[in-house]
VOLUMPA-982227 format. One line per 3 residues: number of its first residue (from 0); their letters; for each residue x, y, z of N, C-alpha, C. Coordinates in pm, whole numbers. Layout:
BEGIN
NUM) A) X/Y/Z/X/Y/Z/X/Y/Z  ...
# end
This chain:
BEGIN
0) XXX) 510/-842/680/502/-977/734/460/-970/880  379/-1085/945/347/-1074/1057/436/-1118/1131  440/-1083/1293/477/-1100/1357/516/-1261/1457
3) XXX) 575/-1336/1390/558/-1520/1452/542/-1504/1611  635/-1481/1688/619/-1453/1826/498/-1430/1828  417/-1343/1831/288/-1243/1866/197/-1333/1817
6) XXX) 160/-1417/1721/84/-1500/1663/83/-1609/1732  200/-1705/1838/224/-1813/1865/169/-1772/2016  178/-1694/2039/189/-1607/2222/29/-1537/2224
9) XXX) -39/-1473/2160/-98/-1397/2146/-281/-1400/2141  -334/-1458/2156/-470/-1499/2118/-551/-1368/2014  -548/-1218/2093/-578/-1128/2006/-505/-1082/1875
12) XXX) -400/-1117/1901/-288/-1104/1754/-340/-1179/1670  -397/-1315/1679/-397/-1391/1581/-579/-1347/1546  -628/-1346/1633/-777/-1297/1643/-790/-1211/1543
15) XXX) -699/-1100/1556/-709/-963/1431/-658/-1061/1317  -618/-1090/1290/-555/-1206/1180/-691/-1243/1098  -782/-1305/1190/-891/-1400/1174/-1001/-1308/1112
18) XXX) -990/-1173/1167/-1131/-1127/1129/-1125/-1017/989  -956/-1063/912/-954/-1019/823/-1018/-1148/692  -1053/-1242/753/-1121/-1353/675/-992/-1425/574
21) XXX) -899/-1449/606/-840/-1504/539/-862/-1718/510  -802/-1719/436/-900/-1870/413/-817/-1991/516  -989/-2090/536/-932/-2164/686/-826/-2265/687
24) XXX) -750/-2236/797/-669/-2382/804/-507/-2240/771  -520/-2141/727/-364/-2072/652/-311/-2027/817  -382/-2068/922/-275/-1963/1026/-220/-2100/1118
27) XXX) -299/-2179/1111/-236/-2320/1178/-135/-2392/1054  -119/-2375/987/-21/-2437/866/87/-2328/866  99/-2200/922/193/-2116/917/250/-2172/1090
30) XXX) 139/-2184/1163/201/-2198/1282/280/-2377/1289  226/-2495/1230/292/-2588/1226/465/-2579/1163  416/-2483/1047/599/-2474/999/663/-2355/1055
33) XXX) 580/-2311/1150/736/-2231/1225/758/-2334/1363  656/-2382/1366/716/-2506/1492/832/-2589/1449  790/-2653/1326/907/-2742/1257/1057/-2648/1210
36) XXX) 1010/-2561/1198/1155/-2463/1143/1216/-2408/1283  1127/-2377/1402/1208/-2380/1538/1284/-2472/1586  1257/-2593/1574/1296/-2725/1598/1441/-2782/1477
39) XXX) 1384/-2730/1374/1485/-2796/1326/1653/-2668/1305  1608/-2529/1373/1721/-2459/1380/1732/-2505/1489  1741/-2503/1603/1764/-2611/1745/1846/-2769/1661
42) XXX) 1813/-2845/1615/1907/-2958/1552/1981/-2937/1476  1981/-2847/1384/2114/-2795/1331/2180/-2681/1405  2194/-2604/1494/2278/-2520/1595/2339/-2682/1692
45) XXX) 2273/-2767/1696/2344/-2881/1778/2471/-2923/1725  2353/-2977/1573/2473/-3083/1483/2626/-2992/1440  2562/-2847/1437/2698/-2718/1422/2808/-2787/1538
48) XXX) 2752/-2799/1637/2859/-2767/1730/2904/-2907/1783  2845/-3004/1716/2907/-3136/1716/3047/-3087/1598  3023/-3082/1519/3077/-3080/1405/3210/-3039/1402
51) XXX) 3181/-2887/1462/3302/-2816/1499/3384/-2858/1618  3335/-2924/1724/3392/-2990/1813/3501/-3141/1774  3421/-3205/1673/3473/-3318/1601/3623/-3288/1497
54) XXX) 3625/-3176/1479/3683/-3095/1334/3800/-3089/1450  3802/-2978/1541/3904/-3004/1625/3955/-3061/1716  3893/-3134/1755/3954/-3276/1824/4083/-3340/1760
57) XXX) 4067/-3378/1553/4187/-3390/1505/4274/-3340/1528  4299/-3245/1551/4451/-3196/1549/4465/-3224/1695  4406/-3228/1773/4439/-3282/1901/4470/-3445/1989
60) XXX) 4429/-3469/1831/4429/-3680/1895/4541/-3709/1891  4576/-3841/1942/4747/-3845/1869/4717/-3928/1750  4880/-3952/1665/4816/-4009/1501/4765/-4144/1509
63) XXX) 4747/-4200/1597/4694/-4317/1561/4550/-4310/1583  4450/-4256/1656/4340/-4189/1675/4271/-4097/1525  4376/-4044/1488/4303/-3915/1380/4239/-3985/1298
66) XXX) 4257/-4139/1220/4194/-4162/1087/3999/-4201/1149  4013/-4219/1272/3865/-4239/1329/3802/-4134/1368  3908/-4028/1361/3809/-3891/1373/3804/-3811/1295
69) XXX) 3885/-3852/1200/3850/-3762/1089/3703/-3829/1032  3688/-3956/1001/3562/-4026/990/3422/-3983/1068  3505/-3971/1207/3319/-3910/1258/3359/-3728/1208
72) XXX) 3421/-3691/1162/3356/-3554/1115/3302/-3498/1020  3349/-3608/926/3319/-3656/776/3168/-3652/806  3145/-3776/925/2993/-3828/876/2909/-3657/951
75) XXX) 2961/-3586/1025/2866/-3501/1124/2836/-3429/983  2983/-3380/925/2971/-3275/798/2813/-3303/711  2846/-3410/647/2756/-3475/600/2626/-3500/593
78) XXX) 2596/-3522/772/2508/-3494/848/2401/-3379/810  2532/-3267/878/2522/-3147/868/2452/-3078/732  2536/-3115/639/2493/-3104/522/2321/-3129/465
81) XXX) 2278/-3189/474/2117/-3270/471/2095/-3191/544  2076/-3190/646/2008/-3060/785/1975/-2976/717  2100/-2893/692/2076/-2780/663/2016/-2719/526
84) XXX) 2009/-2811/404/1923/-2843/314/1766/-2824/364  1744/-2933/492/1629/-2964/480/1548/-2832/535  1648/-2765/640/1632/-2626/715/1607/-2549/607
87) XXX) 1662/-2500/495/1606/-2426/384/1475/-2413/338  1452/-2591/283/1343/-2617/231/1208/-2539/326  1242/-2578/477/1134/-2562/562/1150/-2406/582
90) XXX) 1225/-2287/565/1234/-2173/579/1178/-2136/481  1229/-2178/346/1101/-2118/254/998/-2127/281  930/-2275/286/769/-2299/311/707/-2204/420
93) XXX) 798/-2197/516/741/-2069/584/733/-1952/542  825/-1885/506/824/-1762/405/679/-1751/300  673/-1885/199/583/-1884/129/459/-1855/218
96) XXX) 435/-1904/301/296/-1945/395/276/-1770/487  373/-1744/510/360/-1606/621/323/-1488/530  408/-1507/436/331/-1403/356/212/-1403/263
99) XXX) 146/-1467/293/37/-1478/224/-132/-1439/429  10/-1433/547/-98/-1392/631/-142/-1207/648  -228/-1176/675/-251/-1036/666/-138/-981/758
102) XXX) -202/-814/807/-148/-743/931/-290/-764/1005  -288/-805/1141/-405/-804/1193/-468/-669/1201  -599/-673/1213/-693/-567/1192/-681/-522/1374
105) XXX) -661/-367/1359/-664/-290/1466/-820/-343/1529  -783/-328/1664/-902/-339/1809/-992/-259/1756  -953/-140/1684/-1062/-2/1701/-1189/-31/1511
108) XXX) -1108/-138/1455/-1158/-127/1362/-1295/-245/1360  -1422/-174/1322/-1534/-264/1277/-1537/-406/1223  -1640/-533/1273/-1630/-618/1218/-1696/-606/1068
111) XXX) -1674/-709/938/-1774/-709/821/-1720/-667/751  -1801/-675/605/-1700/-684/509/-1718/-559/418  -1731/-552/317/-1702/-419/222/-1803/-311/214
114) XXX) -1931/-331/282/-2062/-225/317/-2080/-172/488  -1975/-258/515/-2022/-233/687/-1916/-202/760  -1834/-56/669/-1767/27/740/-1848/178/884
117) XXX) -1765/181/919/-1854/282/1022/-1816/441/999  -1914/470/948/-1946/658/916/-1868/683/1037  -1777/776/1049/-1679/850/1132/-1795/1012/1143
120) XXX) -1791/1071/988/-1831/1200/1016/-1894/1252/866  -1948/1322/864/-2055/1377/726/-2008/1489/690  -1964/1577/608/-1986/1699/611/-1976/1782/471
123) XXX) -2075/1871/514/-2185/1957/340/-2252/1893/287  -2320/1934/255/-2474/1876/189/-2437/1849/46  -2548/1738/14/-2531/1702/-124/-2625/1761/-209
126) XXX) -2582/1806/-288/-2646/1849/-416/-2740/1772/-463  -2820/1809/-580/-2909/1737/-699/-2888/1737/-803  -2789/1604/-912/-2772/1572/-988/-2778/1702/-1107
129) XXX) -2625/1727/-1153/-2624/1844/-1249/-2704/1766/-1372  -2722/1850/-1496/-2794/1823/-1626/-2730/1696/-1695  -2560/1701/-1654/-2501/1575/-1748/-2413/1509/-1640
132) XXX) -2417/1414/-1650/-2314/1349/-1572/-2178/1377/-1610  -2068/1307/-1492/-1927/1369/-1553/-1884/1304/-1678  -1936/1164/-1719/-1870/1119/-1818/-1917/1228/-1955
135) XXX) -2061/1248/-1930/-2141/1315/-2095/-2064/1419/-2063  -2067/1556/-1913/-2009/1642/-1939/-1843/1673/-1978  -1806/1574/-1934/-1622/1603/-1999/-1633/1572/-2107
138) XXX) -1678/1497/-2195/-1691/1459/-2285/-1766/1579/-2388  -1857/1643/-2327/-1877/1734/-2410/-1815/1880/-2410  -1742/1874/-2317/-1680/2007/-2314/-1549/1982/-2419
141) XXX) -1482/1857/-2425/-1368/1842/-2479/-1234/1805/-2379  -1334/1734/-2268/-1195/1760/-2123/-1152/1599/-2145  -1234/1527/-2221/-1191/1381/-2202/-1229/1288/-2338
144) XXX) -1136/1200/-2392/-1179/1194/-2503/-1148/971/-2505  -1271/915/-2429/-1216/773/-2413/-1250/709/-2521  -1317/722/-2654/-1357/667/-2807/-1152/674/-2878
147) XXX) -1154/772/-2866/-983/757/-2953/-874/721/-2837  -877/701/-2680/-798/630/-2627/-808/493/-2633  -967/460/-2639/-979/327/-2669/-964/271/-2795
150) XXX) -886/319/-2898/-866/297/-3031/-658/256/-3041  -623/345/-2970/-486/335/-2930/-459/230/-2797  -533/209/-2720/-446/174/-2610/-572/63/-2493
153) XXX) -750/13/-2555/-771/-5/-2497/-897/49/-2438  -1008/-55/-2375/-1110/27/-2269/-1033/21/-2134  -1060/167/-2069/-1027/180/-1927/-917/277/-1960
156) XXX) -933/347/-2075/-791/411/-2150/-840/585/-2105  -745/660/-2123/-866/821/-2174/-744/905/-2183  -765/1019/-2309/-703/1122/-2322/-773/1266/-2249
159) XXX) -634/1324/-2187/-735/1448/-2090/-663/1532/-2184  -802/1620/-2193/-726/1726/-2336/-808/1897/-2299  -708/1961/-2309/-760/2063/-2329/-745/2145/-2213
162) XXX) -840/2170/-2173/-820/2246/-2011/-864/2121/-1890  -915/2042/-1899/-902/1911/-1861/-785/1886/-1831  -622/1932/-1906/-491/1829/-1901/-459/1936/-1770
165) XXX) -530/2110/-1802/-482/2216/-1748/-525/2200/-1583  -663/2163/-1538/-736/2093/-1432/-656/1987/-1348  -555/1842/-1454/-521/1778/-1391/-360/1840/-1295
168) XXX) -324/1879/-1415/-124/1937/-1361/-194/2026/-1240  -280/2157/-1242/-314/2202/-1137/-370/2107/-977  -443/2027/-1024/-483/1963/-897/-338/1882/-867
171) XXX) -248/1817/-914/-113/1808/-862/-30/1899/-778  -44/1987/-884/34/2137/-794/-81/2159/-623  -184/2170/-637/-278/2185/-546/-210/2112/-424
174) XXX) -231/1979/-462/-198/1858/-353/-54/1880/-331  53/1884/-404/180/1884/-316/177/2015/-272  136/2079/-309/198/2250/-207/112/2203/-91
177) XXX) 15/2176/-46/-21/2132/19/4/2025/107  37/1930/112/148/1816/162/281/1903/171  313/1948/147/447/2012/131/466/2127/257
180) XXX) 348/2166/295/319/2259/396/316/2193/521  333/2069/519/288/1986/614/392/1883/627  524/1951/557/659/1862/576/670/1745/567
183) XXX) 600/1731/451/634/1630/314/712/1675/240  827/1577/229/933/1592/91/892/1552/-45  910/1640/-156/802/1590/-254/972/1523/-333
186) XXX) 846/1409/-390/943/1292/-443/899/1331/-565  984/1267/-690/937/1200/-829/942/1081/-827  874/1001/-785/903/831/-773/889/772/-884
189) XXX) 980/672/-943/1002/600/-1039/901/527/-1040  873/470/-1145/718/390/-1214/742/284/-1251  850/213/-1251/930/61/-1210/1003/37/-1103
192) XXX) 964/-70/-1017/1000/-156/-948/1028/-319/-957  1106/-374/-869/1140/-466/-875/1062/-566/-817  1044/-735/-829/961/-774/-770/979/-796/-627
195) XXX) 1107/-800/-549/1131/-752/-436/1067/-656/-299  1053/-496/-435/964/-374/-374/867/-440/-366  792/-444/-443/649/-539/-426/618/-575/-363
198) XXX) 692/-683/-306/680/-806/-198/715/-731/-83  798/-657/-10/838/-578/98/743/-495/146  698/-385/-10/581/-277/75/432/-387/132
201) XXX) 436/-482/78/323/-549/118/183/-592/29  244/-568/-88/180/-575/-233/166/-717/-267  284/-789/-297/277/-907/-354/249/-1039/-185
204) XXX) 237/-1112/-198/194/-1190/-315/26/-1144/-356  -19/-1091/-249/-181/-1087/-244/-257/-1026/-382  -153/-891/-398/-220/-817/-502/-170/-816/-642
207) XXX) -118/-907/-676/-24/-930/-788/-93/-931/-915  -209/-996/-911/-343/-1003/-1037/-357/-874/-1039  -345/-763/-1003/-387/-609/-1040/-278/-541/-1055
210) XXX) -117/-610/-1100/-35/-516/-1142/31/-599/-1279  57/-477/-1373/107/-490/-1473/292/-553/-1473  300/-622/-1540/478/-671/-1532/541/-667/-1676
213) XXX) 623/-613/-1673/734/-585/-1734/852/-702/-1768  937/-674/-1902/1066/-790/-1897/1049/-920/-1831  957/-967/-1856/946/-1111/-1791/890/-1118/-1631
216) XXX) 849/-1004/-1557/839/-1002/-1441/977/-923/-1330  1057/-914/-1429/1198/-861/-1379/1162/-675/-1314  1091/-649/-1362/1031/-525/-1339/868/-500/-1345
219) XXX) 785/-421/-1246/681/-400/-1233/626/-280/-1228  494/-194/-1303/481/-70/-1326/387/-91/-1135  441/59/-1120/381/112/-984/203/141/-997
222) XXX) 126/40/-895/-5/88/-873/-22/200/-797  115/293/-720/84/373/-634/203/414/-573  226/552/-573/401/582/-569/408/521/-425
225) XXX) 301/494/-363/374/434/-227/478/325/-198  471/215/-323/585/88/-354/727/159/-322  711/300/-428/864/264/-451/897/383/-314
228) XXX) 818/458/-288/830/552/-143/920/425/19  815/345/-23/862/267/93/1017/138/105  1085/200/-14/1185/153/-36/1283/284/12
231) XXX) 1265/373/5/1354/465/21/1444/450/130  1366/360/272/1490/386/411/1506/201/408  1489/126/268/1511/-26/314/1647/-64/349
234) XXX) 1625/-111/459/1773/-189/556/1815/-44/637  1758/20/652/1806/135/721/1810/136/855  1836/197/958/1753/234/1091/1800/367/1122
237) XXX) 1689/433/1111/1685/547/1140/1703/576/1296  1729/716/1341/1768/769/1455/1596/850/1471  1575/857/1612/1446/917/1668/1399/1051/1651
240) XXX) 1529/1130/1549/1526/1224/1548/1453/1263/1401  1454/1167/1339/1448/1165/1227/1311/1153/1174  1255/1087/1296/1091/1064/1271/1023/1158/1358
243) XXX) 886/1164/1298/839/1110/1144/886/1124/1050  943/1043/925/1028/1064/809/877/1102/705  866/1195/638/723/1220/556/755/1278/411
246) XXX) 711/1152/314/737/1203/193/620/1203/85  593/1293/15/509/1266/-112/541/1278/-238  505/1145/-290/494/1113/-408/433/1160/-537
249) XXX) 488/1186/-646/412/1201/-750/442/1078/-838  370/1018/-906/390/919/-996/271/900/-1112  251/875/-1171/150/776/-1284/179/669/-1259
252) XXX) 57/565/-1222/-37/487/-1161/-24/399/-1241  -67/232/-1286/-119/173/-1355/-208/36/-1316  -308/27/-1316/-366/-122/-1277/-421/-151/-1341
255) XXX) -436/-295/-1322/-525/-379/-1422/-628/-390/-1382  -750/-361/-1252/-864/-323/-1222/-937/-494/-1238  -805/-584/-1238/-853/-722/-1236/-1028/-732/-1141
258) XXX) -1157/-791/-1193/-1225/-828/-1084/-1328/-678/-1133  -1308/-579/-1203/-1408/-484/-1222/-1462/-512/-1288  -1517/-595/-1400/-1555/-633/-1579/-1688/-565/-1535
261) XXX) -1725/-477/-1647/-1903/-429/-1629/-1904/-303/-1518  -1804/-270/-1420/-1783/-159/-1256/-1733/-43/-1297  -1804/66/-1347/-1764/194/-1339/-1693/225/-1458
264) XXX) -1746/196/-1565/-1694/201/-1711/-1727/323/-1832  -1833/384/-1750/-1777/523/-1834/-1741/624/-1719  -1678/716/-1832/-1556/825/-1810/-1439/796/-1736
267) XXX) -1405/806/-1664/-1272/827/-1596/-1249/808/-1460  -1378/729/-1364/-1370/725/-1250/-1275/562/-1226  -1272/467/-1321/-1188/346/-1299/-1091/325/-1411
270) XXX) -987/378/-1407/-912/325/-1518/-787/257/-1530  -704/228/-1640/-597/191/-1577/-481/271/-1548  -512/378/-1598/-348/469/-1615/-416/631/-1528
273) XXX) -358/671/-1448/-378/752/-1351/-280/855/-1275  -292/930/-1251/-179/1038/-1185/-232/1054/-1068  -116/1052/-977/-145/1026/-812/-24/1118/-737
276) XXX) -96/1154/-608/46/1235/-521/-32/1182/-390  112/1118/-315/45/942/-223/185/1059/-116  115/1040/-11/188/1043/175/197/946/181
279) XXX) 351/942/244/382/790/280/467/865/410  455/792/518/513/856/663/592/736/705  723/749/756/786/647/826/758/711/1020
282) XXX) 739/626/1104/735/658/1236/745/612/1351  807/633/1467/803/529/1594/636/510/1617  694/387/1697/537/303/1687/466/399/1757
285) XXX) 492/456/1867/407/569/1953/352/696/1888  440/713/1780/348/824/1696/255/780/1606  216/652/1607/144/561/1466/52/629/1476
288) XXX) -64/611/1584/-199/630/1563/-178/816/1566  -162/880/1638/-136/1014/1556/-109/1075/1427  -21/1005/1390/41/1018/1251/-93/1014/1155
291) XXX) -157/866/1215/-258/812/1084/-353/954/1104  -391/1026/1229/-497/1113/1261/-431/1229/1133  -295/1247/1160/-269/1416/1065/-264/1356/929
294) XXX) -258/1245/855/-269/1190/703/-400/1234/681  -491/1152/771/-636/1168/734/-672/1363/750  -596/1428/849/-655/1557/833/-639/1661/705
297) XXX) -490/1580/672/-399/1640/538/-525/1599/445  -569/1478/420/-708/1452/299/-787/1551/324  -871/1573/420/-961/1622/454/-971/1804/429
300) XXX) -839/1797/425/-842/1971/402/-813/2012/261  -783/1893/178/-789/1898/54/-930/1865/-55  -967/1817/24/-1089/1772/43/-1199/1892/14
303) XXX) -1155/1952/128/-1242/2071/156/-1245/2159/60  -1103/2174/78/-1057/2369/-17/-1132/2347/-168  -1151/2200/-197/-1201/2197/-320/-1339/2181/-301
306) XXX) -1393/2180/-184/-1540/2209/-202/-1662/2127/-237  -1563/1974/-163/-1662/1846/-203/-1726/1819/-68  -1870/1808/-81/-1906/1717/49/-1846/1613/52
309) XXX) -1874/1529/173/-1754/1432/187/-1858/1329/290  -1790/1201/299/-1793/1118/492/-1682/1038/497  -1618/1034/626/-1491/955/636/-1548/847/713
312) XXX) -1484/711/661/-1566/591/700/-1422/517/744  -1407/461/885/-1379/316/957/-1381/180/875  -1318/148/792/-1309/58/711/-1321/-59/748
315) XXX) -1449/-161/764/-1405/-252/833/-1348/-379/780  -1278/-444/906/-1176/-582/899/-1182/-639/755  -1303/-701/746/-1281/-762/591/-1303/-700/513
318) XXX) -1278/-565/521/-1215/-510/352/-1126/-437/362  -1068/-449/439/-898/-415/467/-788/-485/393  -713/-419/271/-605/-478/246/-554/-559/337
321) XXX) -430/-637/267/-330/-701/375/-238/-673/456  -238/-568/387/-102/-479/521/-209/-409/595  -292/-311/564/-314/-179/660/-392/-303/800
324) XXX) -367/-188/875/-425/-273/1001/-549/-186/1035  -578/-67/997/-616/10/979/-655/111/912  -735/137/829/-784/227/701/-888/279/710
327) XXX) -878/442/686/-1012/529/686/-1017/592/519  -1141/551/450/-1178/606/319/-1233/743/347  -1234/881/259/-1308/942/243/-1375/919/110
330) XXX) -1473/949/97/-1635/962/5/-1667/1023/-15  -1670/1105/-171/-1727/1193/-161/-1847/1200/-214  -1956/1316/-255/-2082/1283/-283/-2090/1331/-427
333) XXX) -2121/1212/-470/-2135/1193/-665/-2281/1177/-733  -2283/1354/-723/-2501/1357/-758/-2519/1311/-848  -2508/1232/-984/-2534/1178/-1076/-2606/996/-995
336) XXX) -2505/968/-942/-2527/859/-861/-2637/880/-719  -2633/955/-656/-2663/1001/-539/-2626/885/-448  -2519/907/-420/-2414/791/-369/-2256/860/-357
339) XXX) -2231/811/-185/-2083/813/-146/-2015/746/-262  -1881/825/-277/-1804/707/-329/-1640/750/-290  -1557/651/-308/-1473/669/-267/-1348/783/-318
342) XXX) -1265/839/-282/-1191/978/-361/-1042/930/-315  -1048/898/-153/-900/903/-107/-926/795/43  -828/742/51/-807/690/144/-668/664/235
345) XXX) -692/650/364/-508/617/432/-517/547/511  -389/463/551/-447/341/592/-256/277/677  -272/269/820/-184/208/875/-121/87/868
348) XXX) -2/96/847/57/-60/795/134/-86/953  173/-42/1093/234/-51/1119/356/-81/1110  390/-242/1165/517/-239/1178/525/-391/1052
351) XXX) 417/-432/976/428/-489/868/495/-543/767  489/-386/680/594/-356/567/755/-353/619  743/-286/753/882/-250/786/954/-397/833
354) XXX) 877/-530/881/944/-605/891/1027/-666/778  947/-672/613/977/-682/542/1116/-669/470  1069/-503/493/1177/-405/459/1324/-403/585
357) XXX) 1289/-427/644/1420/-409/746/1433/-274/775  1320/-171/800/1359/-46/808/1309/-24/973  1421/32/1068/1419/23/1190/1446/166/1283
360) XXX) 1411/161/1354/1463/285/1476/1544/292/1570  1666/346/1590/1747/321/1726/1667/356/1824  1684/240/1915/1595/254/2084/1743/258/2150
363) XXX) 1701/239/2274/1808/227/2389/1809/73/2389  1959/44/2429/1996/-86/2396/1945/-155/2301  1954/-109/2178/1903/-155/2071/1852/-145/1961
366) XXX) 1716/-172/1856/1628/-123/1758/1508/-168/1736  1426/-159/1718/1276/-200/1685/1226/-149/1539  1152/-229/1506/1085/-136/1362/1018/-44/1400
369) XXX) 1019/44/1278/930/162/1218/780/116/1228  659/203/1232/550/167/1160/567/285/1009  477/254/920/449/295/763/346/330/751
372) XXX) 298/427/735/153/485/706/145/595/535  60/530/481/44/597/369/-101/674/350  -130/747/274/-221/863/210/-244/891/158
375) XXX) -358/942/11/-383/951/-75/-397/1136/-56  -275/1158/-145/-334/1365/-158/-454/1380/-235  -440/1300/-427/-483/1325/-455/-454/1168/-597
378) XXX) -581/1140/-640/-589/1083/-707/-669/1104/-868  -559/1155/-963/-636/1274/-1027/-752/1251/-1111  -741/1135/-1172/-867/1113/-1259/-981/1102/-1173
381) XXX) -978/997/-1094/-1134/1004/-970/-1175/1167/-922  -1043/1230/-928/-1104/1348/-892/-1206/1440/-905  -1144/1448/-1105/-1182/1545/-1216/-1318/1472/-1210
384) XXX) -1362/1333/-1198/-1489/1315/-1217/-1578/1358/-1098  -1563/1428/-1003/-1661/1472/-872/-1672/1657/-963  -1540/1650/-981/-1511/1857/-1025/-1644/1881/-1110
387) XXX) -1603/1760/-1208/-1708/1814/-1349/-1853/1800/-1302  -1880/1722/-1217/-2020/1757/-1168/-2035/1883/-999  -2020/1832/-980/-2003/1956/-857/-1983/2112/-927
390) XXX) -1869/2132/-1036/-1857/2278/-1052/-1922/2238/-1221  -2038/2229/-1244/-2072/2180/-1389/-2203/2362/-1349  -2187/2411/-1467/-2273/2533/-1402/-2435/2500/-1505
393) XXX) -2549/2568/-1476/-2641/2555/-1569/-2664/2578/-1688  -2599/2670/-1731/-2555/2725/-1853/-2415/2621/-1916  -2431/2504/-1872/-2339/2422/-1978/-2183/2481/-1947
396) XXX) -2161/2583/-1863/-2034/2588/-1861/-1982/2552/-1726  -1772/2535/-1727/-1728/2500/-1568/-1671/2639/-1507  -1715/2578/-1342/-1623/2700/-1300/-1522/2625/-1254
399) XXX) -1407/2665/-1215/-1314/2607/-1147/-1277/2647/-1023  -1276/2539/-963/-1267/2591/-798/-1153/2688/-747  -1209/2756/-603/-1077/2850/-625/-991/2831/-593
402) XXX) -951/2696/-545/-817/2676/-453/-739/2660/-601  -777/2614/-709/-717/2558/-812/-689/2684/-963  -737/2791/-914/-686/2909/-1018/-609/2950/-1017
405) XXX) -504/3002/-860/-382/3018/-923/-278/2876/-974  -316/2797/-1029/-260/2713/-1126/-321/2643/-1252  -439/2722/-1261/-489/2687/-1361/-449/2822/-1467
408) XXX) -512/2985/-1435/-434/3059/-1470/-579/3108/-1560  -732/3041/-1498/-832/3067/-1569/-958/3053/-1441  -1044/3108/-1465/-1156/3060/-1356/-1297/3006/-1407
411) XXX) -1319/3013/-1521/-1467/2929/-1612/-1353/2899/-1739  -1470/2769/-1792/-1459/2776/-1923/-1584/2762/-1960  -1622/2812/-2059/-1737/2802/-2157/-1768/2658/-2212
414) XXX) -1891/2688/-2240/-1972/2553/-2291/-1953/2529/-2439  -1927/2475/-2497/-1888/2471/-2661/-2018/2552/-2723  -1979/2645/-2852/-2103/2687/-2938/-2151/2555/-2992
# end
């Protein structure tokens, strides 16, 4: 949630607000009902202390006085009563209205919308399109089988079979020993949440059309172990000692890819069901922009060891989720396409989510929020589709990269007779 002070006070606060394009007229209708909800906690903190002043006065009148004051306390109560009704009503409407405003977009980040991020950095050359693409080649090796997932469960479905399943558990193992080196606590994060989590990490209301719900809505499957990661310190306040708090996630994924119909529909680069290992960092605000620098270096070296060209791109303002204030994609290079595309991304929520969440830091004389920064280690299906072309050999067979043999426990496989 944003910041009301900073929005009411602020011209650039609200500015970053603005150039996330949110629709016109939503930041003056947030700012009219926190005017009216300032005002009307000011008339009810009054009518309080009428009230209570009136309340004891009775016992202080003499008895011929009390039946007229018990009457005016009756009516203040009363009063009181309606007020504070109406104070509700207007606290929700704000609630409803604030969260539906972004996190303003960082100073450092580009104006424009989903093509007119800014190239940070390039690096390794791109190849020339292997013989099969990844969908024909997994498919013909036996690594992916989406005709009988889509018979059970659905298009956007896929069974990873074979040394394919052996490829994915390894690139897991890959990514947390890796995060793990880098003092991340590796989690198993649960794959239901409540609609609460949702709404706190900074998910709902915005992104709600792209998650699956459960029991009536009473429970929600995780698009990204970061939901239920960022519940871990809620209502907390941590001590200075404690940060950076850095954990990674393993979970299976699920989205509904609402808004793709016809976008990336064969093999395995968009689907709905996915295995993920997500950095999620809790931190004082002074370590934010650092923090976000070692997430993005943690990608980047995973990145590497596996041997993908890459470019890390400045995400700009309008295609910035609603929380991050800040987000850098890496891209990697997909020769079938001859085209960047996206693999991993991390992206600063500051102090956002944490208002949400109530998760805070002891200062001197006092506490302030956390900022929240999350990370993508590894996102496994998008992955396997760069592997199978990148390590696709001419002779129809794979090699497997070497960061990924001691957990695979093999280094080629052969091309089917």
């Amino acid at each position: 949630m944003i910041d009301l002070k900073r929005l009411r006070e602020e011209p650039e606060y609200r500015r970053g607000i603005e150039r996330k394009r949110v629709r016109d007229d939503l930041i003056d209708e947030v700012l009219a009902a926190d005017a009216e909800h300032r005002l009307l906690v000011q008339e009810v903190d009054a009518l309080r202390a009428r009230q209570n002043t009136a309340s004891k006065e009775i016992g202080n009148a003499p008895p011929d006085e009390r039946p007229a004051k018990i009457e005016t306390a009756g009516q203040l109560k009363d009063e009181l009563t309606t007020q504070e009704k109406e104070l509700q009503a207007v606290e929700a409407r704000l609630r409803e209205l604030a969260l539906q405003l972004p996190n303003p977009a960082d100073a450092s980040v580009p104006d424009g919308g989903e093509d007119e991020g800014e190239v940070v950095r390039v690096v390794g050359d791109t190849p020339a399109p292997p013989p099969l693409d990844h969908a024909a080649f997994s498919e013909a090796m036996g690594f992916v089988d989406t005709k009988r997932a889509a018979e059970a469960s659905g298009s956007r479905f896929a069974y990873i079979m074979r040394e394919g399943a052996l490829l994915e558990l390894a690139l897991v193992n890959y990514a947390m020993s890796t995060i793990v080196r880098h003092d991340f606590v590796p989690v198993i994060a649960p794959a239901l949440v409540r609609e609460r989590t949702m709404e706190e990490a900074g998910f709902f209301p915005t992104d709600r059309a792209q998650v699956y719900d459960v029991d009536d809505g009473e429970l929600f499957l995780l698009g990204t172990s970061e939901v239920a990661l960022s519940a871990l310190h809620r209502a907390e306040t941590l001590t200075p000692e404690e940060l950076p708090a850095r954990y990674g996630g393993f979970s299976t994924c699920f989205r509904r890819e609402a808004g793709t119909y016809g976008k990336d529909t064969r093999g395995i680069f968009r689907v709905h069901q996915f295995d993920k290992v997500e950095m999620f960092s809790y931190c004082a605000p002074e370590q934010s922009a650092g923090e976000h620098e070692q997430i993005l270096a943690i990608e980047e070296e995973i990145v590497t060891g596996l041997g993908l060209p890459y470019r890390v791109v400045n995400i700009a303002a309008g295609d910035l989720g609603p929380a991050a204030a800040r987000k850098f994609d890496i891209e990697a290079w997909l020769p079938s396409e001859g085209a960047y595309r996206e693999i991993t991304s991390c992206s600063n929520y500051t102090d956002y989510s944490a208002r949400r969440l109530g998760t805070r830091v002891k200062r001197a004389g006092g506490s302030g929020l956390v900022h929240t920064l999350n990370g993508t280690a590894v996102a496994v299906s998008r992955m396997l589709v760069f592997l199978f072309e990148h390590y696709q050999q001419p002779d129809g067979s794979f090699e497997v990269p070497y960061v990924l043999r001691p957990y695979t426990g093999f280094t080629t496989v052969a091309a089917p007779a």
